[in-house]
C-alpha positions, 0 to 999 in steps of 0.5 A, a space after each residue: 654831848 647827846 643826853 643819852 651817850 652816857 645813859 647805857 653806862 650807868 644803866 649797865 652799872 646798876 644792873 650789875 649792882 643790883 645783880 650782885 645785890 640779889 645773888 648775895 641776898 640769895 646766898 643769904 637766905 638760902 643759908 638761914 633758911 628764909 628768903 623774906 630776907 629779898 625786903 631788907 634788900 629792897 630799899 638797899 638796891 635803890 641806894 645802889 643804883 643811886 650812888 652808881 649815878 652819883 659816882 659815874 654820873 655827869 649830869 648835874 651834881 646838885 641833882 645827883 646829890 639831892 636823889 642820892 641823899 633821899 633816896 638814902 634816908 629812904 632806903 637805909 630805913 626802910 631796909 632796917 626797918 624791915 630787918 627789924 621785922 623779920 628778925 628771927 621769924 619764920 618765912 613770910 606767907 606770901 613767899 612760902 604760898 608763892 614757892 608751894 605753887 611754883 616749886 622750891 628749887 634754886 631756879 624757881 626761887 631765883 626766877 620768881 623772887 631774886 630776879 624779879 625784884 632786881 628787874 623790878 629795881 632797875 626799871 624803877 629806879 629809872 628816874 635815877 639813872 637818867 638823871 645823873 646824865 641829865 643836864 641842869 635844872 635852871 629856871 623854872 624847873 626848880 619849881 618841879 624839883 622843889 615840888 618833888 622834894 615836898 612830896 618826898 617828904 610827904 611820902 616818907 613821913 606816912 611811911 616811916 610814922 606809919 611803920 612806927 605806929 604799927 610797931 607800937 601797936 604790935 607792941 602792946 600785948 593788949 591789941 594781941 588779935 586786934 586790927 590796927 586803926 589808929 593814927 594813920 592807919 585811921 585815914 588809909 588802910 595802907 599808910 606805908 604803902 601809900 607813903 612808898 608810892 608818894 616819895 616815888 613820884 616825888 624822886 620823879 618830878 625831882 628826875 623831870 626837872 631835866 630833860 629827858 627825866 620826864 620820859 621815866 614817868 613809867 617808874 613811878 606808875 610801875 612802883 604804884 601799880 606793884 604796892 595796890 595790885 601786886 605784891 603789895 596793898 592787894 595781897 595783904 588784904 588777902 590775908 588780912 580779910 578773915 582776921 576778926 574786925 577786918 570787914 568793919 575797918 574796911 568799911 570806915 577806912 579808905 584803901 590807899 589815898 588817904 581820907 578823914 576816918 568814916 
């Protein structure tokens, strides 16, 4: 059976859930007020998707269940992370600057929050939906594989001990107004994004150890692109650059790829 005969199932699938996914993400933060509550359900639609390849997919079953397992641990902490981050807070400043530009109502939130980061989920997890039609990885594509599991988990720990150490920071009423500069955040600037992007490539290599997971390269480059230029690494330093110490950080620490401290 051509590689590609089961693909538009599984990629109208993870449409759909994702689609639900963000309209009741939605109907959620129009409810309590705030729509930061689209990042709890960012890592959330990845494991969806990934589960619909599990589930609905024929490909390899050792593969299906390795990605569906990583990116699980991923996006179940990343989601309960972010919860945890903005429980009880106000709007997060990029959506309110976002939504003062471009208007409140439902369908510009719709457009430019819900449908945006749904989209943006369904390209990227690509990977995921082409591998679970994907025939075995044999031989030496174990190699790739293996490889993308190391970077997987190079990837996850700057992110999760990156978040954590942030957290703690925060923590500590002492470095109240003060930048964070420590632990990872001494060799990057962004620990956690940096750490997004890594187990991304790494979910791919693991994606192009069967043909035609190779040609889903453009996943990993978009999630990169995102995290330093979109809605990520870039526009933090927007508004992080007036805070007191900022400029002095930026200068002794790299700006996503890790280095030792200046």
């Amino acid at each position: 059976m051509n590689v590609f005969d089961g693909l538009p199932c599984i990629a109208l699938l993870s449409l759909l859930a994702l689609a639900a996914l963000q309209g009741t993400t939605y109907l959620i933060g129009r409810r309590i007020g705030r729509y930061n509550v689209v990042d709890v359900s960012w890592g959330l639609g990845f494991v969806l998707v990934a589960l619909v390849g599990l589930l609905a997919g024929d490909g390899s079953l050792t593969r299906r269940l390795l990605l569906f397992v990583l990116v699980t641990v991923w996006g179940l902490r990343l989601s309960l992370h972010m919860h945890r981050k903005s429980a009880g807070r106000g709007e997060d400043p990029r959506y309110t600057e976002l939504l003062d530009r471009r208007g409140h109502g439902t369908w510009q939130v719709l457009r430019r929050i819900f449908i945006i980061q749904g989209a943006s989920q369904w390209v990227i997890s690509a990977p995921l939906q082409v591998s679970a039609v994907a025939g075995p990885t044999s031989g030496l594509a174990w190699i790739a594989a293996g490889a993308g599991v190391a970077l997987w988990l190079i990837g996850f720990t700057f992110e999760a001990v990156g978040d954590r150490q942030l957290e703690r920071f925060k923590a500590d009423p002492c470095h109240r107004g003060t930048v964070m500069d420590q632990g990872l955040w001494a060799w990057t600037r962004h620990p956690n994004y940096f750490g997004d992007s890594s187990l991304w490539w790494g979910l791919w290599l693991i994606a192009a150890s069967a043909w035609p997971g190779v040609l889903t390269v453009f996943a990993p480059l978009l999630m990169t692109y995102v995290l330093i230029y979109g809605t990520g690494a870039r526009l933090l330093e927007r508004h992080m650059a007036e805070r007191p110490g900022y400029r002095e950080y930026q200068q002794r620490t790299a700006y996503f790829w890790p280095r030792p401290p200046r």
